[in-house]
N, C-alpha and C positions, 0 to 999 in steps of 0.2 A: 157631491163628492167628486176626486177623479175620474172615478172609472166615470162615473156618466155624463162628464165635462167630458173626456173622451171620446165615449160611445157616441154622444150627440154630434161632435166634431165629423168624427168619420161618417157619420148618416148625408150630413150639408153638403161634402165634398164628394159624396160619389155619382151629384147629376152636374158637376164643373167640368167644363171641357180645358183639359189642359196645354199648352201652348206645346210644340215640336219640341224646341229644345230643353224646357224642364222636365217634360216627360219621365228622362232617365232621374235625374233629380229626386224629382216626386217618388218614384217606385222606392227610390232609396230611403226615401223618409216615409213613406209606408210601412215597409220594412220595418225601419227600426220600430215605427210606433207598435208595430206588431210582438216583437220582442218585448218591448217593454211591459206593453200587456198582460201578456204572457209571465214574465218575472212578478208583475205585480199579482197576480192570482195565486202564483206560486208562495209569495211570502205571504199574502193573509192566509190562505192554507195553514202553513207552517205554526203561524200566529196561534189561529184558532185548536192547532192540535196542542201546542205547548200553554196554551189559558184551560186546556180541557184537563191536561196531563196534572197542570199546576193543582188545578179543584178539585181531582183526585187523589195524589199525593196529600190533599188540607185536609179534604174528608178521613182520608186514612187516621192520619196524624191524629185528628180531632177523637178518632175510634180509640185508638191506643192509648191516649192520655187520660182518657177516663176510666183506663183498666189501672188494676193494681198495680208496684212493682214486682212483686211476687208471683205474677200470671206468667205461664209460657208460652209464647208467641213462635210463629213459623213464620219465612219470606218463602216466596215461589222462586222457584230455581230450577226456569227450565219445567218440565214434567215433574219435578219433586219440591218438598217442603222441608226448608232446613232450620233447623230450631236456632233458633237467637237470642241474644240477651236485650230484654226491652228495651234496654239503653241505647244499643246498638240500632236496634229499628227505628227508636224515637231520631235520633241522629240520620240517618238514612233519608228517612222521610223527611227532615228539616232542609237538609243540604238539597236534595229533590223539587221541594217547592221551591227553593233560593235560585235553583239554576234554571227551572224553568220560568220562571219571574225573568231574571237577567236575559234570556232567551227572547222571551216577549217584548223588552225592551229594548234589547238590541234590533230589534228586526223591526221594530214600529219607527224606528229612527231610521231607518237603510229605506 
């Protein structure tokens, strides 16, 4: 993968003796490599909470659909439980997996 095309890179170059004037150079593109690192850990993070949030939201969904339409249902709200119309949750939950999907997708592309 990247990261470990990376991580191997920066292993090679840390017994290279660098010439005077690239020096400042170098550090600058350390640097950035370092950031970039850094960004990228940050977005598979992200990735992995929004794949986790998505298979949540499905498993819900998957609970709810197998209930009647005539069952009363609550959402969390906060510390309390507010009563909703099945319709209303089944919707919630769809739109939920849809944006965390889009979420995953956008950010596997970035």
């Amino acid at each position: 993968t990247i990261a470990q095309h990376l991580f191997t890179t920066q292993n090679i170059m840390s017994g290279v003796q660098i010439p005077e004037g690239k020096r400042e150079e170098f550090q600058d593109l350390q640097n950035r490599f370092l950031r970039f690192r850094q960004q990228f850990a940050q977005v598979n993070a992200q990735i992995q909470i929004n794949e986790r949030d998505k298979r949540r939201h499905e498993l819900t969904l998957a609970d709810i659909e197998g209930l009647g339409s005539d069952r009363v249902v609550y959402s969390a709200l906060g510390k309390i439980f507010i009563r909703r119309p099945m319709t209303e949750l089944q919707d919630s939950e769809k739109a939920a997996v849809s944006k965390c999907g889009k979420d995953v997708d956008t950010l596997s592309v970035s």
